[in-house]
N, C-alpha and C positions, 0 to 999 in steps of 0.2 A: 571279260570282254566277249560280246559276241560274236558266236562264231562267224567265220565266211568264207564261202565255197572257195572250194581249191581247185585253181587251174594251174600248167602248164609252168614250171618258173620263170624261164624265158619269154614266153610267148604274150610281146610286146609290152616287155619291161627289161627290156636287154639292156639298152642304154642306162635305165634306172640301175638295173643293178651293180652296172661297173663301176657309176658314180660312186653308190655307197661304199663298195671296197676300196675305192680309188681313197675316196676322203680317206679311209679309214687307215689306210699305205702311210697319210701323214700326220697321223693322229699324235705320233711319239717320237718321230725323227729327230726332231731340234732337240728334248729332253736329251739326250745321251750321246749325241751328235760333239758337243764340247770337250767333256771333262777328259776325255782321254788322250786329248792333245793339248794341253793346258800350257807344257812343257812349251811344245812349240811358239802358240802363242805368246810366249812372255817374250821369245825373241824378236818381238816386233814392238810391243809394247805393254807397259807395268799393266802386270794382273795380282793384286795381292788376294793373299787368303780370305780378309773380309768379300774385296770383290769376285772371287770364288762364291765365297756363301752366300751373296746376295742374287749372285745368276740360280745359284742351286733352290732359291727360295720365289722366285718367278713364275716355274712352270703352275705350284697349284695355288699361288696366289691369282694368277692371270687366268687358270681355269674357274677359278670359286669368284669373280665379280665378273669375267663376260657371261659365264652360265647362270648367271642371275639376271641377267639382265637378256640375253638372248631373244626371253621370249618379245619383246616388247619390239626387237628388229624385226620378226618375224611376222608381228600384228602387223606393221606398214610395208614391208617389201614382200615376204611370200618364203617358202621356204628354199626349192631354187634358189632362188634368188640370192637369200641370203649366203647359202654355200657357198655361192661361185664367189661371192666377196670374201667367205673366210679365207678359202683355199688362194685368194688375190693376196690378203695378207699375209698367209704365211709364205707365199713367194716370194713378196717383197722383203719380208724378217729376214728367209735367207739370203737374199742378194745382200741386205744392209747387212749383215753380221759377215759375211763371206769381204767386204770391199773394208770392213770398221779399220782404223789405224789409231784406236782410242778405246777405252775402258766404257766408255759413254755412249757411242757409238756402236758396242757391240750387244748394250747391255739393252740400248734402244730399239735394235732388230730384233733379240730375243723375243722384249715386251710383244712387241708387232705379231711375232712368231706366234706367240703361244697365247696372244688376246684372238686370235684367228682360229687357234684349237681349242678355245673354251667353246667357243660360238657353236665350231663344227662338232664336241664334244654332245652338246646338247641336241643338234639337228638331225646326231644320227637316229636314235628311237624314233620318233615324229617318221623321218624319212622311210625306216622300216615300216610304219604303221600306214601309214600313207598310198604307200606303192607293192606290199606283200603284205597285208592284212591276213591273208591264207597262210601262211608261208614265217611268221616273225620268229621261231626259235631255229629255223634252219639258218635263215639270214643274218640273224643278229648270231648265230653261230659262225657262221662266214666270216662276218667283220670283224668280230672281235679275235676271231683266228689272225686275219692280216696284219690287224692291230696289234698282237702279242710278236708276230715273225718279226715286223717292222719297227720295234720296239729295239730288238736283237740286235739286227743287221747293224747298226750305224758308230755303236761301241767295236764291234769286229772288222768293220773297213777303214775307222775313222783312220789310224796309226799308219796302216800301209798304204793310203795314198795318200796321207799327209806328209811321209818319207819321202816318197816318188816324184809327188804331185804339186805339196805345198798345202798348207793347213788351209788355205784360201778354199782352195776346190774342195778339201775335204767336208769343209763346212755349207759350200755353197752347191754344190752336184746335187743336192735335193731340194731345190727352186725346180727340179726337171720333175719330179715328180707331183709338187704342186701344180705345175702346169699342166700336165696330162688328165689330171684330176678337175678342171674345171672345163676340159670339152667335152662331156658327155653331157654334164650339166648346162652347159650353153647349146648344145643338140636337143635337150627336153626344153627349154625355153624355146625355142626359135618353135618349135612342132606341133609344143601344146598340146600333146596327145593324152587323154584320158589317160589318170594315173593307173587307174580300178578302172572294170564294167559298168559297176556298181556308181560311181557316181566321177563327176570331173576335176582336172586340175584346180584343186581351190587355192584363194591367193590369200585368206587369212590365217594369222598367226593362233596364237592364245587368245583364247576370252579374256577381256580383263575385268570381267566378273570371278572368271577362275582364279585367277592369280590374284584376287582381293581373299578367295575364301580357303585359297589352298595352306594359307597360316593354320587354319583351322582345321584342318582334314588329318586326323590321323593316321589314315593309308599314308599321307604323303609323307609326315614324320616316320614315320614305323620305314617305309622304302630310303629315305634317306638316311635313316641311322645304321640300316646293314651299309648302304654304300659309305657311306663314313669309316666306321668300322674297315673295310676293307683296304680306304684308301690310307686311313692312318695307319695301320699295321705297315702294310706296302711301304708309303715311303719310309716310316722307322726303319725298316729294315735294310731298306735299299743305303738309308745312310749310315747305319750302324750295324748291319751284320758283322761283317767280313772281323771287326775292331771288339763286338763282344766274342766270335768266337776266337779270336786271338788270347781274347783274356783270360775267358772261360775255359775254352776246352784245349790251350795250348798248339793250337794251329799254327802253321808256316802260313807266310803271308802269300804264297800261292795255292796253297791247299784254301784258304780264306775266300779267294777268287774264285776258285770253283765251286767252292758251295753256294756264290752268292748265284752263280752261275745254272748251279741246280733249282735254288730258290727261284730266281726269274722264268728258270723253263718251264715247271710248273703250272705258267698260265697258260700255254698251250693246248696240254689235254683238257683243263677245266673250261677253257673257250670251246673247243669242238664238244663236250658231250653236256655242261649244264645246259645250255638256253634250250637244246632241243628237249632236253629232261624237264627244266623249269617249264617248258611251253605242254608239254605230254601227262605230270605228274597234276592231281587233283590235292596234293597237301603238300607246298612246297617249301613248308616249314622242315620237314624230311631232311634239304638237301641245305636249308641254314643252318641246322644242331650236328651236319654235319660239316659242312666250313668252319662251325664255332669249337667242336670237338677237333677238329684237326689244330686247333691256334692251341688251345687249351694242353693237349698233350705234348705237341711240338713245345711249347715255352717250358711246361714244365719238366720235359727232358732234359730240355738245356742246364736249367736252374738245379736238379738233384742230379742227375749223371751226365755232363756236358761232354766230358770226354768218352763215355760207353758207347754211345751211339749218335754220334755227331750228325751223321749223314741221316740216320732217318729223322732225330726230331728237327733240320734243316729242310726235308723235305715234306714232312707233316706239317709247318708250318709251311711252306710254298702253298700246300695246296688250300690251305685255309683261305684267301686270296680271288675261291672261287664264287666267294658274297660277288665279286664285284660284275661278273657276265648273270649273272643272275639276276639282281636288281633291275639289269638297262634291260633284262626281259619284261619286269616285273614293270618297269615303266608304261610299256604297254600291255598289257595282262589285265594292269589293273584302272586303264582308262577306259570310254567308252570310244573317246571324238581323236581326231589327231592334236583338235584345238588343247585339249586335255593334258595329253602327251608332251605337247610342246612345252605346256604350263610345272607337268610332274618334272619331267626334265630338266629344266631351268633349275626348280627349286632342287630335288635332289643333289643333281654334282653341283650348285652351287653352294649350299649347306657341306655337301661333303665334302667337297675339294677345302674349305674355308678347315675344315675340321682336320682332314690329313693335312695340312699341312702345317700344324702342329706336330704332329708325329714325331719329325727329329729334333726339332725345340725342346718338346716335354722330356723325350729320351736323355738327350744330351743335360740338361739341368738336372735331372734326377739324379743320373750318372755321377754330374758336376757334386752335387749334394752330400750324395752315400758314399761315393768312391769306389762301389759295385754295383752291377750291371741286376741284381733278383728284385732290387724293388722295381725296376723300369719293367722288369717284363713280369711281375705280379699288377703292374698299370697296363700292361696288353692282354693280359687275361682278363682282368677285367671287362676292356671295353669290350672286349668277344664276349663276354656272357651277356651285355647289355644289347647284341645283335640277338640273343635268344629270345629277350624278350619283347625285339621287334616282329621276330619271328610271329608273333602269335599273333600280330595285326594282318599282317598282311596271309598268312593261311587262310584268313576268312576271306572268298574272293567276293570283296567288296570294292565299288569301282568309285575312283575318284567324282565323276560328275554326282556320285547319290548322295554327299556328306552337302 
């Protein structure tokens, strides 16, 4: 990408940038928002296991078809624009899931929810690229920090004011934060203020030349199979840690919790120091053979000594995880236009997201299958070595619009 002079972070792109983190505050809220009040819930109305799994199977089904489709809202409404509609949806998700007195009804606001954070999944690169062209590995470092905190927060609060308060508000007190998130973004519409120096508010989406030819761009496949990678690990994990390390290395089931607990903190440091590395480094294959060396060692701790060192290869494998702030670098890194950006975007988390969320499907069958956990995670070693060899597309900084 080329470069572009660096001015001032703030200086009049204030509003811009609050939006971006703002979005970004609601990027994972509704994800983890549920399950730890399940209990409660069923006191109101049947929630079975299937429908358990069918809510748990929502969030990256709903990410992987509206981020495919995004960019093409984007070609007619503008990117503003579009945001302030996701961030409309996922307040409306929480209000209908917070008010549901129905399995159908709850399962309906989710949709809503998280068809709203595929949208805004997508809009956030573009948005970076758009408005801090100077500025994209500190930024996308920013948000996908808030991203990772707010991620956190909503399993740790859910329980104690659903005691207090009632699962109702437990689920619905973050409609407040979707709101807050779509007035800075209705402050840049109403102002119209040059996004850049360098050129004005545009109101086109994607090329839909790009998005004819981006099947064909192997940047784009190569960027999309690290984020793949990433996200299928992830949610494997997230659904089946705590349960192989119960098997495997003989864990209490709160000792289980807290490793998954280490595993999820993990994204923290990788959000604050990749994107500014991915943005600084000239080979940034460097820091995918180390995300894929992190999967590789962590899995196969588990698999030869699970009980010796539980806690590092638990946290070797967290950090493996860091494919994922890196690619949404590499989105923009490796476009020229924002129209580009928007197009890489879409196709990325929508391929990827379609891809993790397999993750626990294929785990679980495997599982189902062998009746031990080394062939499922000799299938996670795997896909991490096939990020190596996307790795080698994308080190060559070749930019989406030259394919």
């Amino acid at each position: 990408m080329p470069d572009s002079p660096r001015r001032p972070l703030w200086r009049g792109r204030t509003l811009a940038l609050l939006g971006i983190l703002l979005v970004a505050a609601n990027m994972r809220t509704a994800v983890a928002a549920l399950s730890p009040i399940y209990t409660e819930i069923r006191g109101d109305f049947a929630l079975s296991s299937v429908a358990v799994g069918a809510l748990g199977m929502l969030p990256p089904v709903c990410f992987a078809v509206f981020g495919l489709i995004a960019p093409f809202f984007t070609r007619r409404a503008g990117l503003e624009l579009v945001t302030m509609v996701s961030m409309a949806a996922i307040l409306i998700g929480h209000v209908v899931r917070a008010s549901s007195g129905s399995f159908l009804a709850l399962a309906t606001g989710s949709a809503v929810t998280f068809a709203g954070m595929g949208v805004a999944n997508v809009l956030l690169p573009p948005l970076v690229k758009r408005y801090f062209p100077d500025r994209i590995g500190v930024v996308t470092s920013s948000y996908v920090t808030v991203l990772s905190v707010f991620a956190l927060l909503p399993p740790l609060v859910a329980v104690p004011i659903a005691d207090s308060l009632g699962w109702r508000t437990s689920v619905g007190l973050w409609a407040a934060v979707s709101f807050v998130a779509i007035l800075p973004w209705l402050a840049v519409m109403v102002r119209r203020r040059p996004a850049h120096p360098d050129h004005e508010v545009e109101i086109e989406g994607a090329d839909p030349r790009i998005l004819r030819r981006i099947w064909r761009a192997p940047i784009a496949w190569a960027v999309a199979g690290i984020f793949a990678v990433s996200a299928l690990n992830a949610y494997a994990m997230f659904a089946w840690l705590p349960q192989i390390l119960r098997d495997t290395a003989g864990v209490g089931a709160a000792e289980a919790g807290a490793l998954l607990s280490l595993y999820a903190g993990k994204g923290i440091p990788a959000a604050l120091l990749v994107p500014v590395l991915t943005a600084r480094m000239k080979n940034v294959g460097l820091l995918i053979h180390l995300g894929v060396a992190c999967f590789v060692v962590g899995y196969l701790g588990l698999i030869v000594l699970p009980a010796a060192g539980t806690w590092v290869w638990v946290a070797l494998i967290g950090f493996g995880p860091l494919l994922f702030p890196l690619s949404l670098v590499l989105i923009n890194l490796r476009t020229r236009t924002h129209e580009g950006a928007v197009a890489l975007s879409g196709f990325v988390q929508g391929l990827g997201y379609v891809l993790g969320a397999l993750g626990p499907l294929a785990v679980g069958v495997l599982h189902q299958l062998t009746g031990e956990w080394t062939t499922a995670m000799a299938c996670l070693i795997g896909t991490a070595i096939a990020a190596s060899l996307a790795g080698a597309v994308v080190s060559r900084p070749r930019l989406l619009e030259d394919h």
